[in-house]
N, C-alpha and C positions, 0 to 999 in steps of 0.2 A: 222314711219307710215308703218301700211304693208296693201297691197291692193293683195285680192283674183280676178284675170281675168280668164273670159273664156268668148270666142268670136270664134263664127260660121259664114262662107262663104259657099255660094254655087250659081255656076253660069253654066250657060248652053252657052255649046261651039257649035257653030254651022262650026265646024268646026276641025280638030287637030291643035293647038293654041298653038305658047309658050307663056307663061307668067313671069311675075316677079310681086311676092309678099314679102310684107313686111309686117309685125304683130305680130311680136316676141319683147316683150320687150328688149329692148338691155342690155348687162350687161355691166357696168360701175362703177368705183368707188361711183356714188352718187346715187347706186341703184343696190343691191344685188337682183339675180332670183333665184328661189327655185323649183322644183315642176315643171319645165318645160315640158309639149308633146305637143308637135303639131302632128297631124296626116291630113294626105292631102289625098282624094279617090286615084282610079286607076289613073296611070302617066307613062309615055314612059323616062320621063331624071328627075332625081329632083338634081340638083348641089349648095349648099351654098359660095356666094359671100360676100366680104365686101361691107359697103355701105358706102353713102356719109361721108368723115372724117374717116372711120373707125367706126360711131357710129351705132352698130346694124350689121345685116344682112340683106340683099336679096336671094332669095332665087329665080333658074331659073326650072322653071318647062315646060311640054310639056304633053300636055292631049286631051283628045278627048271626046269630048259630053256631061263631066258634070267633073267642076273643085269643088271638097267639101273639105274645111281646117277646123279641131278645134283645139284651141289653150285654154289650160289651163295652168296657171302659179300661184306663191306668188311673191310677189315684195315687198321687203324693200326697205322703201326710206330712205337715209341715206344723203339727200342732205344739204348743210348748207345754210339757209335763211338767208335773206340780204330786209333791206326796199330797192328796187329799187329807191325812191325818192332821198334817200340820198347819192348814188352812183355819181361817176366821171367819166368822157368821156375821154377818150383819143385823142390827136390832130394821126389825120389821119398818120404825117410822124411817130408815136411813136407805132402805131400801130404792131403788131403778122403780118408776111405775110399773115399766114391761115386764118385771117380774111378778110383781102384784098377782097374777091369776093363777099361778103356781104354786102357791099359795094356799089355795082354796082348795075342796073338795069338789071331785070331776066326777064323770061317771062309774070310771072303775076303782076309783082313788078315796073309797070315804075317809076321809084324814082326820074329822074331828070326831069318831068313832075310837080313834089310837091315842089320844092323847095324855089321857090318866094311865094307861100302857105303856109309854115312851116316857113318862115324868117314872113312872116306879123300876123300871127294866133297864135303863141307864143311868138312873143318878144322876150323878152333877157333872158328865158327859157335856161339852159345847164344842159348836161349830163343827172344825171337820174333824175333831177324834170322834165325836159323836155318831156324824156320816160313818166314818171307816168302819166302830163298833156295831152298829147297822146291818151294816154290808157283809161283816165277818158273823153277823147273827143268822144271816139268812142262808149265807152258805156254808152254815154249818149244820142246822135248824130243818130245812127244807130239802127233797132230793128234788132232781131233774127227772122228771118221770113223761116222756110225750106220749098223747093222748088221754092225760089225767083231767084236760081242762079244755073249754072252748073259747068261743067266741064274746060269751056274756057271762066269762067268768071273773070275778070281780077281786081286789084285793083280800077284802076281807072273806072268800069263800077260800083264796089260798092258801090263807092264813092259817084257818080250820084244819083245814086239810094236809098241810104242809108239802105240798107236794103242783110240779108246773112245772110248766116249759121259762123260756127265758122271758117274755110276754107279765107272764105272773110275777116272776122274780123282782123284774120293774117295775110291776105295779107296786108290790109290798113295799118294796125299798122307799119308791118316791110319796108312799101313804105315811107312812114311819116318818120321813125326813118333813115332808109340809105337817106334819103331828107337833115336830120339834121346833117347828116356825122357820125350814130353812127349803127356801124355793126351788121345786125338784120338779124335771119334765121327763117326760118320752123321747126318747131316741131311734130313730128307727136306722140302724147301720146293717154295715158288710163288716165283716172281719175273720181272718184267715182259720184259726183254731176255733172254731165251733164245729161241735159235731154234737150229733149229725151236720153234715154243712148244707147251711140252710139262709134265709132273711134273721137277722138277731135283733135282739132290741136290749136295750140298756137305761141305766139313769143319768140322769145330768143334773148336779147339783150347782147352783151359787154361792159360790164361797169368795171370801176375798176378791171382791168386786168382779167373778169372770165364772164363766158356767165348765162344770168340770164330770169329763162322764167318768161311769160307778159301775161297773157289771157285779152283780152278787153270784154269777153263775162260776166266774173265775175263766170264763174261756176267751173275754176280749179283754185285749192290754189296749189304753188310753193313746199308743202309739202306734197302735193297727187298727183303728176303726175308723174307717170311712163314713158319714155321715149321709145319711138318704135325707131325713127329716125330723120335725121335732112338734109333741104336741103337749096338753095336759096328761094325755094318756093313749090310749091304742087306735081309743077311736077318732080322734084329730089323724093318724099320721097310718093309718090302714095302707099296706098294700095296695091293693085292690079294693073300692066299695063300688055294690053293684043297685043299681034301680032296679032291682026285676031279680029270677028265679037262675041259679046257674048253679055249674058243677066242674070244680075242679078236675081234669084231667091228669094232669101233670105239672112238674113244676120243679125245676135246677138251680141249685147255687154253686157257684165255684169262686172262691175267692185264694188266689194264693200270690205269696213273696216272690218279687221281682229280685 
């Protein structure tokens, strides 16, 4: 699968601001970048960082009065699908160390909160039918409602609520799955059928020895996600974080099949 991206920011700084952004598709063996510019307006520092794991870039910028990125790329995906249903868990001591903190409860992720919840709402449920039942809980359980939730909205307010953008959905998911003891992260991708089309985020579980993404929203397939980055949750792998006061102007996604 090849996916043509281009995707527009522009935000007004009310201020001189450093930031850090991320929006570069990452390159990685399960996804070749082609065609890549990004161009960012006027800037005072722009320095490339690694990001969480290594997967992808950051990138630290410092601007004054109006931060504007476009980012145009081709992205082969070359990743190998797997039915997540029929995947194996690993017992926590057999576990990768790198997995280890995925594990745990993040900021948005309280996962030892869900736990007596995920023992009684799946039963004897393991590994990935567990995942899949999850996944098919939440999108069936929760609507898509944008502007239901922000920035410091947490899994378990989602929960309540039932109701989030794709941001939430991953949260819940990857609270659920580190409940069940199986290592779930942040995904921050492109992928062509989201709509509104926009930045998406997804889950990524660990299942039989390899990390495998999970959307609960049902609008990215595992063969059309481009991978930007990857964290314990939204706030490791943010778009945009700003040091200072600013305000969103605008802001495009276009992701479509080559």
């Amino acid at each position: 699968m090849k996916l043509q991206i281009h995707a527009t920011l522009d935000y007004a700084l009310l201020q001189p601001t450093d930031l850090l952004l991320q929006m570069e598709a990452a390159h990685l063996p399960e996804q070749s970048v082609s065609d890549a510019v990004l161009t960012i307006g006027p800037h005072e520092h722009f320095a490339r960082i690694a990001a969480q794991d290594g997967i992808g870039e950051r990138i630290l910028l410092r601007a004054s009065e109006r931060l504007t990125a476009e980012y145009r790329a081709t992205v082969t995906i070359q990743r190998l699908l797997a039915d997540v249903s029929a995947l194996e868990a690993l017992p926590p001591h057999m576990l990768p160390g790198e997995t280890v903190p995925y594990l745990l409860d993040s900021l948005y992720c309280p996962a030892t909160q869900f736990r007596c919840y995920v023992d009684a709402e799946f039963g004897d449920l393991r590994g990935g039918a567990l995942v899949a039942a999850m996944r098919d809980y939440v999108a069936r359980r929760f609507a898509y409602v944008p502007g239901t939730s922000d920035s410091t909205t947490t899994a378990l307010e989602t929960f309540v609520r039932r109701q989030g953008v794709c941001r939430d959905f991953a949260h819940v998911l990857i609270t659920l799955a580190r409940a069940a003891t199986i290592p779930a992260r942040f995904a921050s991708v492109y992928a062509p059928d989201v709509n509104p089309q926009d930045f998406h985020a997804v889950a990524e579980v660990f299942l039989d020895g390899a990390w495998h993404l999970v959307d609960a929203t049902g609008m990215a397939r595992q063969g059309d996600i481009a991978k930007i980055g990857i964290g314990r949750d939204a706030a490791d792998v943010a778009l945009l974080t700003a040091f200072g006061p600013v305000n969103l102007i605008a802001q495009q996604v276009s992701v479509t099949r080559v």
